[in-house]
SEPANU-760557 format. One record per atom (N, C-alpha, C, O): residue number from 0; residue in three letters; atom name; x, y, z. Coordinates in nm, 3 decimals, padded with zeros to 5 digits. Example, Ala and Ser with C-alpha at 12.3 -4.5 7.8 and 13.67 -1.06 7.14 Angstrom:
residues 2
<0; ALA; N; <01.319; -00.569; 00.780>>
<0; ALA; CA; <01.230; -00.450; 00.780>>
<0; ALA; C; <01.320; -00.330; 00.780>>
<0; ALA; O; <01.424; -00.332; 00.846>>
<1; SER; N; <01.285; -00.225; 00.708>>
<1; SER; CA; <01.367; -00.106; 00.714>>
<1; SER; C; <01.290; 00.003; 00.787>>
<1; SER; O; <01.341; 00.114; 00.804>>
//
This chain:
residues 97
<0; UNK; N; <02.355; -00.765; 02.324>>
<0; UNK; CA; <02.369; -00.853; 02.210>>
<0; UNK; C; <02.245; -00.839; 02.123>>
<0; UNK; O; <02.139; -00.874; 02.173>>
<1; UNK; N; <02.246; -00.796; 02.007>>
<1; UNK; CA; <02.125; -00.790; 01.907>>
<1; UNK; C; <02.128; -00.893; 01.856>>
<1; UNK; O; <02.219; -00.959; 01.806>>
<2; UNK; N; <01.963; -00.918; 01.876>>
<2; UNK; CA; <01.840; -01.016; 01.811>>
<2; UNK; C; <01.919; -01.084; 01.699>>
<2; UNK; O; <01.996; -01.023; 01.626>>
<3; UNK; N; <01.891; -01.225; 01.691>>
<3; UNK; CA; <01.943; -01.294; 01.572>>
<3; UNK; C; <01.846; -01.221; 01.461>>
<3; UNK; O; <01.901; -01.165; 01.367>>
<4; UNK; N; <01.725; -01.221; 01.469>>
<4; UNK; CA; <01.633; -01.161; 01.355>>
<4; UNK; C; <01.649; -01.023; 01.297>>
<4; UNK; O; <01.617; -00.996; 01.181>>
<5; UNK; N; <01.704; -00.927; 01.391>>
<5; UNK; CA; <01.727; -00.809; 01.366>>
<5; UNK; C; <01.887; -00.822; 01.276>>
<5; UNK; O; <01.953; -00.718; 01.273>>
<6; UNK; N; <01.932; -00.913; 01.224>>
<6; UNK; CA; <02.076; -00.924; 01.138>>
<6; UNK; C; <02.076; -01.024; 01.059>>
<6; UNK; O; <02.178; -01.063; 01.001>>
<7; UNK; N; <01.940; -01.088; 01.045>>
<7; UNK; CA; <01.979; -01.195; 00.944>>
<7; UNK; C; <01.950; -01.132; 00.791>>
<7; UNK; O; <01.884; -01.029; 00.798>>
<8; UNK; N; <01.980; -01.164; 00.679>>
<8; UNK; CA; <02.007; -01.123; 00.586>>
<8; UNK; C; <01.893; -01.213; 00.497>>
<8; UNK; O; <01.891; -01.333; 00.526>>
<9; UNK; N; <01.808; -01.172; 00.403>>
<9; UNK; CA; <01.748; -01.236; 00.326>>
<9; UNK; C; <01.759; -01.209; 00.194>>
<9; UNK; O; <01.741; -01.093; 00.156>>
<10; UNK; N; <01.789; -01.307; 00.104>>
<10; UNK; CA; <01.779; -01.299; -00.021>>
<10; UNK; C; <01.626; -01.301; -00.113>>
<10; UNK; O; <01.513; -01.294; -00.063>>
<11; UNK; N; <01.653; -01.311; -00.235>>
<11; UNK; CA; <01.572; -01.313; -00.342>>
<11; UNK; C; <01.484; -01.445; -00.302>>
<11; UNK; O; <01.367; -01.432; -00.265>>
<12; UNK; N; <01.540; -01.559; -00.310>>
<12; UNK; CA; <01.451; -01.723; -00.252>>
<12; UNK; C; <01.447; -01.705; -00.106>>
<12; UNK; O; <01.375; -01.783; -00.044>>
<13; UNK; N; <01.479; -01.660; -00.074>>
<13; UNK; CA; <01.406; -01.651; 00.101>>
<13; UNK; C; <01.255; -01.531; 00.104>>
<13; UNK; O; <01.144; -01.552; 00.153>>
<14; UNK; N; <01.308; -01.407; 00.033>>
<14; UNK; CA; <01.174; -01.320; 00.041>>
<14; UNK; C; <01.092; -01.390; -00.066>>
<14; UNK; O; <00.975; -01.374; -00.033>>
<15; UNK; N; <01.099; -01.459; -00.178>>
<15; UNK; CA; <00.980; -01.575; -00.244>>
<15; UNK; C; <00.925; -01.626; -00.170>>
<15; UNK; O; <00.806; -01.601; -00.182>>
<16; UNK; N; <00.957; -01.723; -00.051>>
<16; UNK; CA; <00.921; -01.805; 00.033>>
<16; UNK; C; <00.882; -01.712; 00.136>>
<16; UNK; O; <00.779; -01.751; 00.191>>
<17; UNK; N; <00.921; -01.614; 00.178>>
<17; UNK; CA; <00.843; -01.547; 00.291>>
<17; UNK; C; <00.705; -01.454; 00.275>>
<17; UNK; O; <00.624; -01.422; 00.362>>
<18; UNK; N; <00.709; -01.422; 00.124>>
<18; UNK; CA; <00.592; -01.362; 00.061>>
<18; UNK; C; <00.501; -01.443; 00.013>>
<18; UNK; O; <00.386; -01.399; 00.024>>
<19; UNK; N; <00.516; -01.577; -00.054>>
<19; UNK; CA; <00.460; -01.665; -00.094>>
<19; UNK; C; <00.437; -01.685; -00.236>>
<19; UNK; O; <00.343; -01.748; -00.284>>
<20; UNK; N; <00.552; -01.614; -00.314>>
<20; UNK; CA; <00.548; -01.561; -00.410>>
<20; UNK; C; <00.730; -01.605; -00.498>>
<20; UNK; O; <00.834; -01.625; -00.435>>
<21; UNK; N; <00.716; -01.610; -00.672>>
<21; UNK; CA; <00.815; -01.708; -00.726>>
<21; UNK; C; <00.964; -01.582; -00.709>>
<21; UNK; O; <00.970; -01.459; -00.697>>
<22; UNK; N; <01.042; -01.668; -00.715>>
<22; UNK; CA; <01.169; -01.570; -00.744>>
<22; UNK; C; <01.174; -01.424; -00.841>>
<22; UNK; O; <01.216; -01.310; -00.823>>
<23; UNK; N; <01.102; -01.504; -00.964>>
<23; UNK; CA; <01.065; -01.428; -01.090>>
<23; UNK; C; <00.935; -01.311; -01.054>>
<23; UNK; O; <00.922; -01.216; -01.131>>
<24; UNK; N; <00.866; -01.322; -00.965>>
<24; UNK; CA; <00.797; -01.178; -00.927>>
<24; UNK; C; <00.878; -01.181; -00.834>>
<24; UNK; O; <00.786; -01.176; -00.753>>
<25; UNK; N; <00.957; -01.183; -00.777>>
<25; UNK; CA; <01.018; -01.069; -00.683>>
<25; UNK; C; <01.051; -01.015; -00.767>>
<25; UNK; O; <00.982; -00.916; -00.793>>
<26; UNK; N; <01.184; -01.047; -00.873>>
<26; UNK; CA; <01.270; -01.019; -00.978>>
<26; UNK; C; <01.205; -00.848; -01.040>>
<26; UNK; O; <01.249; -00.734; -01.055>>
<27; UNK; N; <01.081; -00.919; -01.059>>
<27; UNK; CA; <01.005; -00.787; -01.191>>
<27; UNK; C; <00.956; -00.703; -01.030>>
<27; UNK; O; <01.005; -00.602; -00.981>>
<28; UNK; N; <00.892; -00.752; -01.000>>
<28; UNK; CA; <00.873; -00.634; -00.839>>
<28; UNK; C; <00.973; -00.523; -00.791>>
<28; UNK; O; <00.954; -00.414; -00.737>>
<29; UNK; N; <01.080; -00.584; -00.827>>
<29; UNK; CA; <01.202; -00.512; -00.809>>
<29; UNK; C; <01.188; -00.401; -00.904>>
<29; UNK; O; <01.146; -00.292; -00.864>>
<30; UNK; N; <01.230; -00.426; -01.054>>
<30; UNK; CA; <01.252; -00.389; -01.149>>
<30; UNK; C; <01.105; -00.253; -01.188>>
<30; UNK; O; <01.110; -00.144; -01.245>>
<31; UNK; N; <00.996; -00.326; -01.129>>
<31; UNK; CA; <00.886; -00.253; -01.112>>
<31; UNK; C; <00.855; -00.131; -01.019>>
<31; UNK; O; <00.761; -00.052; -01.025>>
<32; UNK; N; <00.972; -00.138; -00.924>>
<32; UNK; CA; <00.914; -00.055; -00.788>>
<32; UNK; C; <00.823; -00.077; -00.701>>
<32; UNK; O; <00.790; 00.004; -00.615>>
<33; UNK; N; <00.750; -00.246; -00.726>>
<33; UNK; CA; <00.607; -00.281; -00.668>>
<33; UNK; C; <00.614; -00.189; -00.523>>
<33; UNK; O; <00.712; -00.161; -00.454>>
<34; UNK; N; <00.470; -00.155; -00.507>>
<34; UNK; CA; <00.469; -00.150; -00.339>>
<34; UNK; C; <00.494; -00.254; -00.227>>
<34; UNK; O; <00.553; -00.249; -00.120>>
<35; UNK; N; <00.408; -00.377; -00.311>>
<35; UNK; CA; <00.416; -00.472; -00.228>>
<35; UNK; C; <00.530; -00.511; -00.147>>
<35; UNK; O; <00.530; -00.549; -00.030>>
<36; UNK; N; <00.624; -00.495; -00.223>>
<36; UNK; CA; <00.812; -00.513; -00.213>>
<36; UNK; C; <00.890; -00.397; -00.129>>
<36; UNK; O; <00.931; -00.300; -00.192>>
<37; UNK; N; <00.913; -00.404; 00.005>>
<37; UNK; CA; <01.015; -00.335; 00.042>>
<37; UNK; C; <01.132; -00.297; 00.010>>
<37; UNK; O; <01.205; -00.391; -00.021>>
<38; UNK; N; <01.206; -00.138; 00.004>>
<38; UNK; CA; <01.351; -00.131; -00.051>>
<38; UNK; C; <01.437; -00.165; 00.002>>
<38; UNK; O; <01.472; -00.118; 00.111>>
<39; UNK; N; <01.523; -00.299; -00.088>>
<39; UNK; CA; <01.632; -00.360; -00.051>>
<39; UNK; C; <01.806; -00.292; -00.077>>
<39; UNK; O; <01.823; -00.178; -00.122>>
<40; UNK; N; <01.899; -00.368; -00.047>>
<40; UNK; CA; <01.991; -00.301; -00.090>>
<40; UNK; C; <02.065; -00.455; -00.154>>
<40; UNK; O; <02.008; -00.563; -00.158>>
<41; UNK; N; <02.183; -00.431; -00.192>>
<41; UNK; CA; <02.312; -00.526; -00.260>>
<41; UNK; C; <02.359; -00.554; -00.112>>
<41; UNK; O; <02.345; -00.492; -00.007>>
<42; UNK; N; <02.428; -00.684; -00.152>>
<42; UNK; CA; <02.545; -00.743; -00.061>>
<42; UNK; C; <02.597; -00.795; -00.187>>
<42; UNK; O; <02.522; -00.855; -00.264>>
<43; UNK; N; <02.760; -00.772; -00.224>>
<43; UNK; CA; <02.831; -00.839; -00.279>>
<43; UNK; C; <02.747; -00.858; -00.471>>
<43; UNK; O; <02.787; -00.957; -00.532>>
<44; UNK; N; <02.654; -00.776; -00.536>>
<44; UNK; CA; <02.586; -00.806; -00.618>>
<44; UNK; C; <02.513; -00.858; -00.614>>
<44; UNK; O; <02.467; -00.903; -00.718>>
<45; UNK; N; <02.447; -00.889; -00.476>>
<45; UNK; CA; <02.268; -00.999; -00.439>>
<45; UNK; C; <02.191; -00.858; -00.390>>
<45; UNK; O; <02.243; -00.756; -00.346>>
<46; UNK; N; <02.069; -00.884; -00.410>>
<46; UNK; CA; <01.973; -00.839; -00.413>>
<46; UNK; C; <01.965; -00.887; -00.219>>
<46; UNK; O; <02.000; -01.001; -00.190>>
<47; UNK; N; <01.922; -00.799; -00.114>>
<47; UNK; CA; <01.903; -00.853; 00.048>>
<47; UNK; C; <01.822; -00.710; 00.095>>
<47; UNK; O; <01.815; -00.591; 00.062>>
<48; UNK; N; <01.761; -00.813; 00.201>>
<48; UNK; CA; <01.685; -00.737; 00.274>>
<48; UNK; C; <01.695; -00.777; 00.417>>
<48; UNK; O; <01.719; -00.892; 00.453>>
<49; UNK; N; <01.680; -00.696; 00.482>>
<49; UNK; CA; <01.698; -00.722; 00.651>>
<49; UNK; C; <01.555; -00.803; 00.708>>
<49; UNK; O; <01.444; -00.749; 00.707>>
<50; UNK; N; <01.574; -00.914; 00.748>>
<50; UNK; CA; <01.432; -00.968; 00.810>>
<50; UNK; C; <01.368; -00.855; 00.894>>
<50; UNK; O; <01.257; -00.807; 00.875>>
<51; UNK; N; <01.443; -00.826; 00.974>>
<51; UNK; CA; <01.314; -00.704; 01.072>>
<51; UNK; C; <01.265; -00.634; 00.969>>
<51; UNK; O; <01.143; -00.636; 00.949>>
<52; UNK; N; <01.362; -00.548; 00.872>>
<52; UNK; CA; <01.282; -00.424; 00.807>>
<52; UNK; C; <01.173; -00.504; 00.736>>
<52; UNK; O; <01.065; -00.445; 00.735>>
<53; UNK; N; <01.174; -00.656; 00.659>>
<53; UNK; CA; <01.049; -00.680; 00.560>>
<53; UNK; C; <00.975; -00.745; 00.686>>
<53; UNK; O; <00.871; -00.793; 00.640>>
<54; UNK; N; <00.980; -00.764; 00.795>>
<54; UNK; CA; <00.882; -00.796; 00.904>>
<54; UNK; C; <00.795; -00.647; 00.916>>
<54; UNK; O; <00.673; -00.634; 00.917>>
<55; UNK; N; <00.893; -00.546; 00.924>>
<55; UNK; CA; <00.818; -00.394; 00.984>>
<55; UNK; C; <00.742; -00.413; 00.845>>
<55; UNK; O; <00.633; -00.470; 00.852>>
<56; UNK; N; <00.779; -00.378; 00.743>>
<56; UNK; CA; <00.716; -00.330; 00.611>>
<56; UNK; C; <00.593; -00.363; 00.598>>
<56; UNK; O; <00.500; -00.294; 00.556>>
<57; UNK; N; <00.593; -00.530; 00.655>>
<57; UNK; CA; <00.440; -00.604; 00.586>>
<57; UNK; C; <00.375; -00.531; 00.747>>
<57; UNK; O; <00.308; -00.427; 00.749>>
<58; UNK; N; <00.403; -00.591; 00.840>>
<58; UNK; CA; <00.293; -00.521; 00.950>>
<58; UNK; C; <00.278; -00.355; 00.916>>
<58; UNK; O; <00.172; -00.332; 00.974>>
<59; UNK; N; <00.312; -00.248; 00.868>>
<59; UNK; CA; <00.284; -00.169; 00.842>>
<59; UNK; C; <00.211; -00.127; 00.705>>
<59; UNK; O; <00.155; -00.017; 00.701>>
<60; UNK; N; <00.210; -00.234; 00.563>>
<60; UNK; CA; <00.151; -00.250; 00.491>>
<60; UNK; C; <-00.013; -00.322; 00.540>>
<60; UNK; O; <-00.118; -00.302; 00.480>>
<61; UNK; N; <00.006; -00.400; 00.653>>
<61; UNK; CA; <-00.143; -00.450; 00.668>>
<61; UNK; C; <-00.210; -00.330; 00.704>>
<61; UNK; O; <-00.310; -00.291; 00.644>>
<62; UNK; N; <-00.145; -00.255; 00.826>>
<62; UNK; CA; <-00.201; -00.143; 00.914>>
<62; UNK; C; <-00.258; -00.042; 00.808>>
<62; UNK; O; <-00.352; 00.034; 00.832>>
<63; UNK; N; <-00.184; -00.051; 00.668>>
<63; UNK; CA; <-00.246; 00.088; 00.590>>
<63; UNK; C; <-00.147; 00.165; 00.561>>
<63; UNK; O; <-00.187; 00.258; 00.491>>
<64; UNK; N; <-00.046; 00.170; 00.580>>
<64; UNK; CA; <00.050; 00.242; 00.617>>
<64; UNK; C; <00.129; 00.309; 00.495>>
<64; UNK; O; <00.173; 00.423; 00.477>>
<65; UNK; N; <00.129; 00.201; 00.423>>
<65; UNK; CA; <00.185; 00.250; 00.245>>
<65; UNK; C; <00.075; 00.279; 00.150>>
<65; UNK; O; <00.098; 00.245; 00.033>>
<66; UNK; N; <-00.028; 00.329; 00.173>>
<66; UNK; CA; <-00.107; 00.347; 00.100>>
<66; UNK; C; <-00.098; 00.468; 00.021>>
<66; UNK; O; <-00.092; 00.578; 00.076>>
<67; UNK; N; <-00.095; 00.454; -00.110>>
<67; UNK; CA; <-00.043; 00.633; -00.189>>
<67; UNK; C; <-00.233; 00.678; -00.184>>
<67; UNK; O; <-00.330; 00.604; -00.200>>
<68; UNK; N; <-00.228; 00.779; -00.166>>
<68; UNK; CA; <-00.332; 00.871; -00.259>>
<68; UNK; C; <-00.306; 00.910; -00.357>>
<68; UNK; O; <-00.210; 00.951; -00.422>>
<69; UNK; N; <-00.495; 00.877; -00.369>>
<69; UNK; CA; <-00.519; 00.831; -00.521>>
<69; UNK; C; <-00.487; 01.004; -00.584>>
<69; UNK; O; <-00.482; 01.106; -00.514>>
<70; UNK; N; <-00.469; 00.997; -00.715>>
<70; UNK; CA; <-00.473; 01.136; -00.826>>
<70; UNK; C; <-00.594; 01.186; -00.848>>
<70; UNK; O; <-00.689; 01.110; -00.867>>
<71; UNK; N; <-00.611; 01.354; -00.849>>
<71; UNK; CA; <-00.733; 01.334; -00.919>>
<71; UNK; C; <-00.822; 01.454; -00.806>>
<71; UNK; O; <-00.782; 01.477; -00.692>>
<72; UNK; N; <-00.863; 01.475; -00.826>>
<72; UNK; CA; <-00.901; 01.625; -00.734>>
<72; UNK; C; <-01.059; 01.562; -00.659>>
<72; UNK; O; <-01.132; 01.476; -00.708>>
<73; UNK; N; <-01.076; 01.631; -00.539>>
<73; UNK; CA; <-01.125; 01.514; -00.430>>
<73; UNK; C; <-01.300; 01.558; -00.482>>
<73; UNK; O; <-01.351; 01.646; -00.551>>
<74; UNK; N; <-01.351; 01.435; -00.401>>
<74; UNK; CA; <-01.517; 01.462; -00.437>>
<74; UNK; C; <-01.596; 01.468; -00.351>>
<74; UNK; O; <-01.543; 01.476; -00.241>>
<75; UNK; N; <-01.722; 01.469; -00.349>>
<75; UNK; CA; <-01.809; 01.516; -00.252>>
<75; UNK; C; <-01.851; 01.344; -00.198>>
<75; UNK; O; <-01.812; 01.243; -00.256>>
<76; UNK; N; <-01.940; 01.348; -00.072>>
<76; UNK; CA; <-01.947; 01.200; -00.076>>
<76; UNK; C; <-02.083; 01.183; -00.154>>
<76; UNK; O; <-02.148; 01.275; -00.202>>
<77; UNK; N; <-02.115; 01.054; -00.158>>
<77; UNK; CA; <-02.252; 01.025; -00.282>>
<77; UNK; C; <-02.313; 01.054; -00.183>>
<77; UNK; O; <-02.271; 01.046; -00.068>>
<78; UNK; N; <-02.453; 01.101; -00.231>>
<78; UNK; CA; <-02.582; 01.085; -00.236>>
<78; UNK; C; <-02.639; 00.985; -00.154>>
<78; UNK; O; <-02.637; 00.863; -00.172>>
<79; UNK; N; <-02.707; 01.069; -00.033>>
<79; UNK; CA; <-02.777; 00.929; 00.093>>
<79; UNK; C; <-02.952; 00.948; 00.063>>
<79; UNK; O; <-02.985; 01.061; 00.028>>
<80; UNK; N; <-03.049; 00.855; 00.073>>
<80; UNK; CA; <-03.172; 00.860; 00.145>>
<80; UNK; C; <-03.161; 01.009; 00.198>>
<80; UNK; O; <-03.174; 01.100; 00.117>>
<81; UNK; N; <-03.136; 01.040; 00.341>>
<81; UNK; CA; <-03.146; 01.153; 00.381>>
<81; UNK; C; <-03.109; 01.295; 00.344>>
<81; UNK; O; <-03.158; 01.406; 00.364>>
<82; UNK; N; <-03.002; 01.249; 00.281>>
<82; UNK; CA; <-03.002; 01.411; 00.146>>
<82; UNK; C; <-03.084; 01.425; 00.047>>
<82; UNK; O; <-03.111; 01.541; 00.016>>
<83; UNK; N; <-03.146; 01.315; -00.029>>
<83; UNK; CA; <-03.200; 01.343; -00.137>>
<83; UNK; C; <-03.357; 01.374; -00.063>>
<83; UNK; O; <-03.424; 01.437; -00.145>>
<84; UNK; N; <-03.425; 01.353; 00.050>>
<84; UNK; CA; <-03.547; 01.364; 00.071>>
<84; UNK; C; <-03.551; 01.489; 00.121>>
<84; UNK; O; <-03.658; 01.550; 00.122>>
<85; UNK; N; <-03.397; 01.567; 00.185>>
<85; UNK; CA; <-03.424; 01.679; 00.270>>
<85; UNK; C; <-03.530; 01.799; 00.147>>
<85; UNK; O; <-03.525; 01.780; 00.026>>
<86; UNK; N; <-03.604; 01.898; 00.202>>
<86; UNK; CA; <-03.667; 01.950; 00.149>>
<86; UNK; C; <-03.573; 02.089; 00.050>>
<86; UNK; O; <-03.457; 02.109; 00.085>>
<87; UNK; N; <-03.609; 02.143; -00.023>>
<87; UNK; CA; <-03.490; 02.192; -00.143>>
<87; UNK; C; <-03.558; 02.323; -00.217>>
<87; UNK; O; <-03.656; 02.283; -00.280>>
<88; UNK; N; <-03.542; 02.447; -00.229>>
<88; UNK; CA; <-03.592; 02.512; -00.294>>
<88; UNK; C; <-03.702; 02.507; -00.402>>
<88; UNK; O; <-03.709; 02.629; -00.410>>
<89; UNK; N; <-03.745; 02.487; -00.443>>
<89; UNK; CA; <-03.831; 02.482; -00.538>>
<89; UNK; C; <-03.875; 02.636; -00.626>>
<89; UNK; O; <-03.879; 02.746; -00.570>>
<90; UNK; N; <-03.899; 02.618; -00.739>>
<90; UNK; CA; <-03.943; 02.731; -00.818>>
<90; UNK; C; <-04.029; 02.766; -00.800>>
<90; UNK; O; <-04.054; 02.854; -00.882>>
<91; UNK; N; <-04.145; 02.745; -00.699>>
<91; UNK; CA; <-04.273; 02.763; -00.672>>
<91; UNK; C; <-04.234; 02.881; -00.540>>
<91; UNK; O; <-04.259; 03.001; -00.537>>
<92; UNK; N; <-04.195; 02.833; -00.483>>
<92; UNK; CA; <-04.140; 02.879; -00.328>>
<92; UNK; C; <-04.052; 03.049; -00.352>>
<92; UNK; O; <-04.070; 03.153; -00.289>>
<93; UNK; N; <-03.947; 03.015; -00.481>>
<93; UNK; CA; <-03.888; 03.107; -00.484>>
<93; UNK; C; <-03.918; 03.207; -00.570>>
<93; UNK; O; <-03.844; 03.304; -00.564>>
<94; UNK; N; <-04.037; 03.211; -00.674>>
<94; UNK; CA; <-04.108; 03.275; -00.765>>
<94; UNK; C; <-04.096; 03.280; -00.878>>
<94; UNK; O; <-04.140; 03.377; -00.940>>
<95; UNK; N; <-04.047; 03.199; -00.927>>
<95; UNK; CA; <-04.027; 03.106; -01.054>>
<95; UNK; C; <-04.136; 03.024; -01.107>>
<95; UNK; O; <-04.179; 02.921; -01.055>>
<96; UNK; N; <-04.180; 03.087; -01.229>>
<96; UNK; CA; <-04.275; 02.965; -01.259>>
<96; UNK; C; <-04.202; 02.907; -01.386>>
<96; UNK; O; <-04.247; 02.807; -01.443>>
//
């Protein structure tokens, strides 16, 4: 027999109240693609989501889990104390005046 939680059905005012958040941002969240917002499907022309899947979603959103990478071509890490003091060619050294 499967879990009452694994089949209950949540709407638009139930995921407000379970996110902590108004009808009207779910609404645009939707309309937005937010991350925050798991993909739902229709029942009958309502907007629903399965309690387990927006249970999995957020524990896997805390874990890190939906995180996009960022754009943008990668970088070196900054500048420590111990890199900038290590000792470094110099024009003296290499015959450069």
């Amino acid at each position: 027999m499967p879990e009452k939680d694994s089949s209950e059905v949540i709407y638009i005012s139930g995921m407000a109240s379970l996110l902590g958040k108004t009808e009207a941002s779910i609404r645009d969240g939707m309309r937005r693609s937010a991350e925050w917002l798991p993909k739902g499907f229709k029942i009958a022309g309502r907007h629903a989501w399965l309690r387990s899947d927006v249970l999995k979603f957020l524990r896997e959103l805390r874990d890190g889990g939906h995180q996009k990478q960022k754009p943008g071509r990668k970088r070196q890490p900054a500048p420590t104390l111990r890199t900038i003091n290590q000792p470094s060619l110099s024009a003296s050294s290499v015959g450069l005046r």
